[in-house]
Each structure stands twice: as C-alpha cells, then as structure tokens.
N, C-alpha and C positions, 0 to 999 in steps of 0.2 A: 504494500500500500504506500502510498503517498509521505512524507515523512515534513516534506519541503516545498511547499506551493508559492511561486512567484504571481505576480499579476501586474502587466500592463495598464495602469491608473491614470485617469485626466477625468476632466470632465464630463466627457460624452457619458449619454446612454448606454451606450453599446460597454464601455471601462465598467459603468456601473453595475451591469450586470454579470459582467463577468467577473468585478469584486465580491458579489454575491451569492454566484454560484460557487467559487473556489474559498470564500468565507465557511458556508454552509459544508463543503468536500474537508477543508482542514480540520472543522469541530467536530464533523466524523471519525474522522483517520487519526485525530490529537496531530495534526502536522501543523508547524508552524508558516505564518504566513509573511508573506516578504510582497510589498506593496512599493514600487517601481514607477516614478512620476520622472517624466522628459519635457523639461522646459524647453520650447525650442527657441532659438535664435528668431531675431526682428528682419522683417525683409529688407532688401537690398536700400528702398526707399529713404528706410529710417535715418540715411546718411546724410539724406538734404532735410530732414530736418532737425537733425542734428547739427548741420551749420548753421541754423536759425535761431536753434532753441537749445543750449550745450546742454543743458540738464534734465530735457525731455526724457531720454534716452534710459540714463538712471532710473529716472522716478518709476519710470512704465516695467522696466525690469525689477522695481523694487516691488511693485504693485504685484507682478503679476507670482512671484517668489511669497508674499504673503497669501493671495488668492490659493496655491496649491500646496500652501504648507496649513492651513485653513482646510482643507478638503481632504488635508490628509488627517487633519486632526478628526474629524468627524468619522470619518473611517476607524480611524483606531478606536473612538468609542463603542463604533460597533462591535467592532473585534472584543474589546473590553468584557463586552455586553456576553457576549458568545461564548467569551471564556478561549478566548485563542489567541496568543502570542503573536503580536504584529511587529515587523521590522520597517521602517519606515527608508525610503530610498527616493531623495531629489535632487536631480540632476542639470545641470543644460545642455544643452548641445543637440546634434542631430539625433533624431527618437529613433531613429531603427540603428545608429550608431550604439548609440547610449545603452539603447536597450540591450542589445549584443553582449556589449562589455559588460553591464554588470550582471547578466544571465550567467554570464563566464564565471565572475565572479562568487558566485552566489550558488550557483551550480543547483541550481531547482530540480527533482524529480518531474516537476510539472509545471507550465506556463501558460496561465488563463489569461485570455486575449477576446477582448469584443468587437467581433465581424459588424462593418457598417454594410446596409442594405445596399446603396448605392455609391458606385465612388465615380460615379462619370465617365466618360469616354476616357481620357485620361487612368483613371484609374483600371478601369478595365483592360487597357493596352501594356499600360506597366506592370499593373498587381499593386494592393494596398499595404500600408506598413504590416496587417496582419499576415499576407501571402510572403515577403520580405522574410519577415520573422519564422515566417515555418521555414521557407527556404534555408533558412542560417542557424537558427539555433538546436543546440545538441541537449536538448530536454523535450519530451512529451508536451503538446501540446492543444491545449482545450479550447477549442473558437466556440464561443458564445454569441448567438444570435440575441 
C-alpha cells in the first residue's frame, strides 16, 4: 500500500480534488501526505512594467506567495482534521520543472494530479502539465477528474 502520497496543489478545481481524493487514500493506508505548490514565474510583459513601476513586480510576487501559503494552510487543516500528517512544499519556478524535482526529491509511492477537462487546441497538440508529469515522473500516478 501506499506509505507516501504526493499531490500536485494550486488553486484549481481539478488540485482540489485531487487533494481530496489522495487526503481520503492516505487516512486509509496511515501514508503521509506531501502537498506540492509551483509558483510560477510572471510573463515576459511584467518587464515593461516593471520599468514603470520598480516595485510592482515585488508586491504581486509577494501577494501571490501569501495567497498559496494561505491555501496551503487550509489544507493542512484539513489534513489536521483527518488525522494525516501533511508536508507542506512551495516552490517557484516552472510547475512541471519544479514538480519533477521535488517528486525526485521526495520520492512518493504515488502522485495525485487533477486532469483539467479542456486544455484547448494548444493543449491538446502539446499535452497538459498533467500528460508532462506522467511522461517524466518515476512514481504511480493518480489523475483525478
């Protein structure tokens, strides 16, 4: 059984669910849960305003490092609730980078990932960060719809 459950965490519906399902899988199995948030980088843009406004750029990274250290807090209460040990993990940089690395790190029995319904042409021609992540990571992996 399961000993080590990681999960791909953000905002989305699709994170949430799959913090859910793999919440509910670890309080079964007593596995501990490892909860995996990827800030990602400000687009190319953020440079011209950046030469207008020097401390935009800060604030809105500062903002957004509390918004997902905030959502990870709420998480952990649930965990709390559940009675399952949460490791908490945020990061920035590129998400199927990041993600990679500290799967490695971390070395999960199992990686709960929530499948978005539609990813657009675009997505469908490349594959989503969840297709990505099954391509690359060397753990069991759980796509929650």
């Amino acid at each position: 059984m399961f000993k080590k459950i990681a999960v791909a965490f953000d905002e989305s519906p699709e994170a949430g669910r799959a913090f859910h399902s793999a919440l509910d899988l670890a309080k079964f199995s007593s596995a501990t849960l490892h909860l995996i948030t990827v800030i990602e980088g400000f687009p190319a843009y953020m440079s011209y305003v950046a030469s207008v406004a020097p401390d935009v750029p800060l604030l809105l990274k500062n903002e957004k490092r509390s918004f997902y250290s905030d959502l990870q807090g709420k998480a952990r209460a649930e965990a709390d609730r559940a009675g399952v040990s949460l490791f908490l993990e945020l990061t920035e940089g590129d998400v199927v980078g990041e993600l990679l690395r500290l799967i490695e790190g971390i070395r999960p029995d199992l990686l709960a990932i929530g499948l978005r319904h539609d990813h657009g042409i675009a997505g469908r021609l490349m594959g989503g960060t969840a297709h990505q992540i099954a391509a690359h990571a060397k753990c069991n992996l759980l796509g929650v719809h």
